[in-house]
N, C-alpha and C positions, 0 to 999 in steps of 0.2 A: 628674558624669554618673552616673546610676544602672547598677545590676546588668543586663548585657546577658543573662546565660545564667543560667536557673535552676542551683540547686544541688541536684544529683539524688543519692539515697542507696539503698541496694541492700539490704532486709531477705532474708537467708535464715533458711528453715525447718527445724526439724527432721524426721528420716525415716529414720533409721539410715544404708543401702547409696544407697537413692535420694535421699541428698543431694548425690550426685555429682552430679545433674541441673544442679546451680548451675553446675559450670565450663563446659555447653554454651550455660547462659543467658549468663555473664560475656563468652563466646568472641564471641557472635550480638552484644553491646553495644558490646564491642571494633569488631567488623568494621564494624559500623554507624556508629562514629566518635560515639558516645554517652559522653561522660565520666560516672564516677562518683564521686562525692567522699568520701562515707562508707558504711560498711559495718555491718552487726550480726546475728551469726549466734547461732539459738539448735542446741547439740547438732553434727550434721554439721555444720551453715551455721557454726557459729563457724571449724570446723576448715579449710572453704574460705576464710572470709573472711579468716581472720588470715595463710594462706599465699599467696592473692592479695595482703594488704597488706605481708606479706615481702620482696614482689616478684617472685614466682614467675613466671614466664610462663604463659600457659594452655597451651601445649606440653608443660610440664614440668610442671600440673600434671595435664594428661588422663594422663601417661605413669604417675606416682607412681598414681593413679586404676587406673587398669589392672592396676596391679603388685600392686595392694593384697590381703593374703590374711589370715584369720585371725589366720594364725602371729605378725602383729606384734603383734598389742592380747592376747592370749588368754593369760594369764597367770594362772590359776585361784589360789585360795585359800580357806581352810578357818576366814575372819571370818566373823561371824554377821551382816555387814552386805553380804556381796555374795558371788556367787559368782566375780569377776574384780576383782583386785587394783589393775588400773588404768596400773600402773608401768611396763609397755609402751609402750602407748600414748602415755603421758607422753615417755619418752626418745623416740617416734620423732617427735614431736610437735618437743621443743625441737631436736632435730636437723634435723628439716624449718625449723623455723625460723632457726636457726644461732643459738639460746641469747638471741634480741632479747626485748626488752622490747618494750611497748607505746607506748613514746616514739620508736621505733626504727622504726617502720613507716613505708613510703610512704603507706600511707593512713590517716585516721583510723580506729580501727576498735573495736569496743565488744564486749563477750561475755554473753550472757547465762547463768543459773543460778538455781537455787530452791533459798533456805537451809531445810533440813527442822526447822530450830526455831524459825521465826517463822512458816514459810510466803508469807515474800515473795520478790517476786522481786529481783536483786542482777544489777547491771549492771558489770562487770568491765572497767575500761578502761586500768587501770596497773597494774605488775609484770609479774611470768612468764608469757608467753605462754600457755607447755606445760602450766603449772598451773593458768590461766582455761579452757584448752579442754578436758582432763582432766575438770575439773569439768563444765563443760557439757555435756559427751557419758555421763556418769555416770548412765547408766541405773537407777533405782530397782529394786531387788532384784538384778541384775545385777553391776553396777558396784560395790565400796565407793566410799562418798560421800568428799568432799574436805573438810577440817578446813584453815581460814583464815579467818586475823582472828576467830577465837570463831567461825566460824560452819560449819555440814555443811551443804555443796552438793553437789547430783545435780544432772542435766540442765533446763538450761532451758524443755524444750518443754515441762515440766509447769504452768509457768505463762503462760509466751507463747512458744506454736507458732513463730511468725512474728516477729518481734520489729520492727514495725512502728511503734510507739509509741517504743520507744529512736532510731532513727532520724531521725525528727521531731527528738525532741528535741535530736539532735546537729545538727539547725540544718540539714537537707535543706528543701527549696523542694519538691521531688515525690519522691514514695518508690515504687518497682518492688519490690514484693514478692513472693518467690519460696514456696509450697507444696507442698512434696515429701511432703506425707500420701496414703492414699488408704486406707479405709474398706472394709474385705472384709466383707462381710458372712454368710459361709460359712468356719469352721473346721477343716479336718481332720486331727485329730492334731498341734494348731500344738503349737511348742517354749514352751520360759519366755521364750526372748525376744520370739516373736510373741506370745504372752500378754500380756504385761507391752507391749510396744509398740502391740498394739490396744488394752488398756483405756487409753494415753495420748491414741491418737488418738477414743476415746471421751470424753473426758475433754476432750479439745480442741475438740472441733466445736462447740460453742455458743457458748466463748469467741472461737472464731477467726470467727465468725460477725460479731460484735460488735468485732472488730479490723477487717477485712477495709474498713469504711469509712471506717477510717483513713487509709487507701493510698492509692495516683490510678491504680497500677495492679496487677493479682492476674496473675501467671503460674502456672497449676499445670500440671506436664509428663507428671505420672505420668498413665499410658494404661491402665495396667493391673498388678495385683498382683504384688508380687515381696519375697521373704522381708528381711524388714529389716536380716537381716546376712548378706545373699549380697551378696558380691563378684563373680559369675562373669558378669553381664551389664553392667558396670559401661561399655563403650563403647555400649552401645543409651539408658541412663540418661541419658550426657551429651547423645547424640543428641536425645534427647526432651525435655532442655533445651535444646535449640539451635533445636530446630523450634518450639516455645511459643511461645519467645521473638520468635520470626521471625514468627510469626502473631500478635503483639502490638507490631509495631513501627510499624505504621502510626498505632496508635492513641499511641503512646511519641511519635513522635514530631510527631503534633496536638495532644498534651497540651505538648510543648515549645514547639510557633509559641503555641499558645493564651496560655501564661505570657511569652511576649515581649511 
Protein backbone atom coordinates (compact mmCIF):
# COMPACT_ATOMS: atom_id res chain seq x y z
CA UNK A 1 0.00 0.00 0.00
CA UNK A 2 1.21 3.37 -0.61
CA UNK A 3 1.90 6.47 1.63
CA UNK A 4 -1.49 7.56 3.16
CA UNK A 5 -0.41 10.93 4.82
CA UNK A 6 1.90 13.32 3.32
CA UNK A 7 5.25 14.15 4.99
CA UNK A 8 5.01 17.55 6.12
CA UNK A 9 8.25 19.65 7.16
CA UNK A 10 8.28 23.15 9.11
CA UNK A 11 10.91 25.79 7.75
CA UNK A 12 11.59 28.52 10.28
CA UNK A 13 12.89 31.98 9.65
CA UNK A 14 15.12 34.15 10.76
CA UNK A 15 14.17 37.62 12.72
CA UNK A 16 16.03 38.00 15.93
CA UNK A 17 13.00 38.52 19.08
CA UNK A 18 10.14 37.82 16.33
CA UNK A 19 11.17 34.49 15.86
CA UNK A 20 9.32 33.72 18.81
CA UNK A 21 6.30 33.82 16.47
CA UNK A 22 7.26 30.05 15.34
CA UNK A 23 6.21 28.56 18.96
CA UNK A 24 2.44 30.26 18.34
CA UNK A 25 2.71 28.73 14.70
CA UNK A 26 4.07 25.07 16.13
CA UNK A 27 1.18 25.58 19.24
CA UNK A 28 -1.93 26.47 16.17
CA UNK A 29 -0.32 22.78 14.17
CA UNK A 30 -0.21 20.98 17.36
CA UNK A 31 -4.01 21.91 18.29
CA UNK A 32 -4.95 21.28 14.68
CA UNK A 33 -3.67 17.67 15.00
CA UNK A 34 -1.26 18.58 11.99
CA UNK A 35 1.82 16.27 12.33
CA UNK A 36 5.18 17.50 11.47
CA UNK A 37 8.09 15.52 10.59
CA UNK A 38 10.98 17.56 9.91
CA UNK A 39 12.25 20.70 10.88
CA UNK A 40 15.01 23.55 9.80
CA UNK A 41 15.60 26.80 11.30
CA UNK A 42 17.73 29.44 10.17
CA UNK A 43 19.21 31.87 13.20
CA UNK A 44 15.99 32.12 15.84
CA UNK A 45 14.09 29.33 13.89
CA UNK A 46 17.16 26.94 14.51
CA UNK A 47 17.01 27.76 18.17
CA UNK A 48 13.01 27.00 18.30
CA UNK A 49 13.33 24.16 16.12
CA UNK A 50 16.07 22.30 17.79
CA UNK A 51 14.27 22.83 21.36
CA UNK A 52 10.85 21.69 19.85
CA UNK A 53 12.86 18.51 18.57
CA UNK A 54 14.43 18.26 22.33
CA UNK A 55 11.10 17.73 23.21
CA UNK A 56 10.13 20.60 24.82
CA UNK A 57 6.42 21.12 25.17
CA UNK A 58 4.98 24.40 23.55
CA UNK A 59 4.06 25.20 27.40
CA UNK A 60 7.57 25.13 28.31
CA UNK A 61 8.62 26.60 25.54
CA UNK A 62 6.02 29.94 25.35
CA UNK A 63 7.25 30.04 29.14
CA UNK A 64 11.44 29.97 28.50
CA UNK A 65 10.08 32.67 25.64
CA UNK A 66 8.74 34.87 28.10
CA UNK A 67 11.42 34.70 30.63
CA UNK A 68 13.90 35.38 28.00
CA UNK A 69 15.95 38.78 28.84
CA UNK A 70 19.29 40.08 27.45
CA UNK A 71 21.04 39.15 30.51
CA UNK A 72 21.40 35.51 29.20
CA UNK A 73 23.21 35.89 25.50
CA UNK A 74 24.81 39.52 26.24
CA UNK A 75 28.29 38.68 27.11
CA UNK A 76 30.39 41.56 25.46
CA UNK A 77 33.99 41.36 24.36
CA UNK A 78 36.83 43.41 23.11
CA UNK A 79 37.45 40.68 19.56
CA UNK A 80 37.81 42.54 16.53
CA UNK A 81 35.23 40.07 15.09
CA UNK A 82 32.14 40.81 17.09
CA UNK A 83 31.00 42.90 19.83
CA UNK A 84 29.23 39.63 21.85
CA UNK A 85 31.17 36.61 22.60
CA UNK A 86 28.47 34.16 22.03
CA UNK A 87 29.41 31.84 25.09
CA UNK A 88 26.06 32.58 26.85
CA UNK A 89 24.14 31.81 24.67
CA UNK A 90 25.86 28.69 23.86
CA UNK A 91 25.71 27.29 27.65
CA UNK A 92 21.87 28.29 27.87
CA UNK A 93 21.37 26.76 24.70
CA UNK A 94 23.04 23.18 25.45
CA UNK A 95 21.31 23.53 28.91
CA UNK A 96 17.99 24.08 27.30
CA UNK A 97 18.83 21.15 25.44
CA UNK A 98 20.30 18.83 28.23
CA UNK A 99 23.72 18.60 26.34
CA UNK A 100 21.79 16.12 23.21
CA UNK A 101 23.18 15.73 20.02
CA UNK A 102 21.50 15.76 16.85
CA UNK A 103 20.97 11.99 16.91
CA UNK A 104 19.23 12.58 20.08
CA UNK A 105 16.29 14.46 19.03
CA UNK A 106 12.58 13.45 18.66
CA UNK A 107 12.45 15.05 15.41
CA UNK A 108 14.64 15.15 12.54
CA UNK A 109 15.95 18.54 12.54
CA UNK A 110 18.74 20.39 10.48
CA UNK A 111 20.43 24.03 11.19
CA UNK A 112 21.34 26.33 9.02
CA UNK A 113 24.68 28.79 8.79
CA UNK A 114 26.87 30.87 6.32
CA UNK A 115 30.67 29.87 6.36
CA UNK A 116 32.18 33.55 5.87
CA UNK A 117 35.25 31.93 3.77
CA UNK A 118 33.50 30.33 1.03
CA UNK A 119 30.25 32.13 1.30
CA UNK A 120 28.12 29.10 1.22
CA UNK A 121 25.73 28.09 3.04
CA UNK A 122 26.37 24.92 5.49
CA UNK A 123 23.57 22.85 6.65
CA UNK A 124 24.34 21.50 10.39
CA UNK A 125 22.52 18.18 11.19
CA UNK A 126 25.06 16.13 13.55
CA UNK A 127 26.99 17.03 16.63
CA UNK A 128 26.51 19.83 19.41
CA UNK A 129 23.33 21.19 19.40
CA UNK A 130 24.37 24.34 21.32
CA UNK A 131 27.21 24.88 18.88
CA UNK A 132 25.01 24.46 15.48
CA UNK A 133 22.53 27.05 16.98
CA UNK A 134 25.28 29.45 18.37
CA UNK A 135 26.53 29.50 15.06
CA UNK A 136 23.37 30.23 13.44
CA UNK A 137 22.10 32.99 15.38
CA UNK A 138 25.73 34.54 15.09
CA UNK A 139 24.88 37.79 13.90
CA UNK A 140 27.50 39.33 11.45
CA UNK A 141 29.39 42.32 13.23
CA UNK A 142 27.54 41.55 16.43
CA UNK A 143 28.05 37.95 17.25
CA UNK A 144 32.01 36.52 17.06
CA UNK A 145 31.56 34.09 14.25
CA UNK A 146 31.86 30.15 15.20
CA UNK A 147 35.28 28.20 14.09
CA UNK A 148 34.33 24.40 12.99
CA UNK A 149 35.57 21.91 10.96
CA UNK A 150 37.99 24.66 9.18
CA UNK A 151 35.16 26.80 8.66
CA UNK A 152 33.70 30.63 10.32
CA UNK A 153 30.03 30.49 10.59
CA UNK A 154 27.67 33.50 11.42
CA UNK A 155 23.88 33.38 11.03
CA UNK A 156 22.24 31.49 8.50
CA UNK A 157 19.68 34.10 7.43
CA UNK A 158 22.46 35.61 5.47
CA UNK A 159 22.13 33.19 2.96
CA UNK A 160 18.53 31.41 3.32
CA UNK A 161 16.09 33.52 5.32
CA UNK A 162 13.65 30.77 5.35
CA UNK A 163 15.40 27.54 4.99
CA UNK A 164 12.93 26.06 2.68
CA UNK A 165 15.12 24.35 0.23
CA UNK A 166 17.03 22.17 3.32
CA UNK A 167 13.59 20.98 4.14
CA UNK A 168 12.66 19.54 0.94
CA UNK A 169 15.56 17.97 0.85
CA UNK A 170 15.16 16.25 4.11
CA UNK A 171 12.59 14.24 2.20
CA UNK A 172 9.20 16.65 3.39
CA UNK A 173 6.14 15.99 0.74
CA UNK A 174 4.78 19.75 1.66
CA UNK A 175 6.85 22.35 3.38
CA UNK A 176 4.88 25.31 5.86
CA UNK A 177 7.27 27.89 5.87
CA UNK A 178 7.33 30.40 8.50
CA UNK A 179 8.77 34.39 7.75
CA UNK A 180 9.35 36.39 10.79
CA UNK A 181 11.13 39.38 8.62
CA UNK A 182 9.45 42.50 8.21
CA UNK A 183 10.95 45.54 6.22
CA UNK A 184 10.79 49.11 8.13
CA UNK A 185 11.13 51.29 5.82
CA UNK A 186 11.71 54.53 8.34
CA UNK A 187 14.86 54.64 10.63
CA UNK A 188 15.26 56.52 13.58
CA UNK A 189 18.22 56.56 15.62
CA UNK A 190 18.17 52.51 14.96
CA UNK A 191 20.97 50.60 17.09
CA UNK A 192 23.95 48.44 15.36
CA UNK A 193 21.80 45.68 15.69
CA UNK A 194 18.90 47.19 13.85
CA UNK A 195 21.41 48.28 11.37
CA UNK A 196 23.02 45.32 10.85
CA UNK A 197 19.65 43.32 10.96
CA UNK A 198 17.85 45.57 8.30
CA UNK A 199 20.70 45.55 5.89
CA UNK A 200 20.12 41.42 6.17
CA UNK A 201 16.48 41.70 5.63
CA UNK A 202 17.67 43.89 2.63
CA UNK A 203 19.76 41.56 1.62
CA UNK A 204 17.13 38.90 1.89
CA UNK A 205 14.10 40.10 0.15
CA UNK A 206 14.87 39.20 -3.46
CA UNK A 207 16.42 35.93 -2.57
CA UNK A 208 13.41 35.07 -0.27
CA UNK A 209 11.40 36.21 -3.19
CA UNK A 210 12.81 33.34 -5.32
CA UNK A 211 12.61 30.76 -2.26
CA UNK A 212 9.09 31.42 -1.37
CA UNK A 213 8.01 29.06 -4.58
CA UNK A 214 9.67 26.52 -3.19
CA UNK A 215 6.95 26.09 -0.37
CA UNK A 216 3.22 24.95 -0.71
CA UNK A 217 2.79 27.13 2.08
CA UNK A 218 4.25 31.01 3.31
CA UNK A 219 2.99 31.94 6.99
CA UNK A 220 4.28 35.46 7.74
CA UNK A 221 2.90 36.69 11.31
CA UNK A 222 4.87 39.85 11.87
CA UNK A 223 1.98 42.83 11.73
CA UNK A 224 4.08 45.36 12.50
CA UNK A 225 7.81 46.51 13.64
CA UNK A 226 9.30 45.68 16.62
CA UNK A 227 13.10 45.94 17.59
CA UNK A 228 15.00 42.65 16.58
CA UNK A 229 16.30 42.16 20.03
CA UNK A 230 13.47 43.24 22.20
CA UNK A 231 12.27 40.54 24.36
CA UNK A 232 9.44 42.63 26.09
CA UNK A 233 6.49 41.81 23.68
CA UNK A 234 7.60 38.33 23.16
CA UNK A 235 3.71 36.93 24.26
CA UNK A 236 1.89 39.22 21.56
CA UNK A 237 4.77 37.66 18.91
CA UNK A 238 3.88 34.17 19.78
CA UNK A 239 0.26 35.38 19.44
CA UNK A 240 0.73 36.56 15.98
CA UNK A 241 2.13 33.32 15.13
CA UNK A 242 -0.83 31.61 16.35
CA UNK A 243 -3.26 33.84 14.51
CA UNK A 244 -1.17 33.30 10.85
CA UNK A 245 -1.20 30.24 11.36
CA UNK A 246 -4.95 29.91 12.08
CA UNK A 247 -5.76 32.01 9.01
CA UNK A 248 -3.75 29.51 6.89
CA UNK A 249 -5.21 26.36 8.05
CA UNK A 250 -7.74 26.04 5.89
CA UNK A 251 -5.75 26.29 3.09
CA UNK A 252 -2.79 23.65 5.24
CA UNK A 253 -5.22 21.55 5.31
CA UNK A 254 -6.76 21.52 1.39
CA UNK A 255 -3.30 21.28 0.53
CA UNK A 256 -3.34 17.89 2.68
CA UNK A 257 -6.93 16.20 1.13
CA UNK A 258 -5.37 17.67 -2.34
CA UNK A 259 -1.93 15.30 -1.76
CA UNK A 260 -4.16 12.19 -0.66
Amino acid sequence: MGQKEPVIGLALGSGGARGFAHIGVLRTLEEAGIEVTYLAGSSIGALVATMYGVGHTIDTLETFAKLFKRKFYLDFTVSRQGLIAGEKIESLVRLLAKSKTFAELSYPVQVVATDLLTGDKVVIKDGDIAKAVRASMSIPGVFVPVQREGQLLVDGGVVERVPISVVREMGADLVIAVDVSFFRSNLVNPSIHEIVMQTMDIMGRELAKKQESQGDILIRPIIKHSAPLDFSETHLLIEQGAQACKEQLPQIKKMIDHWR
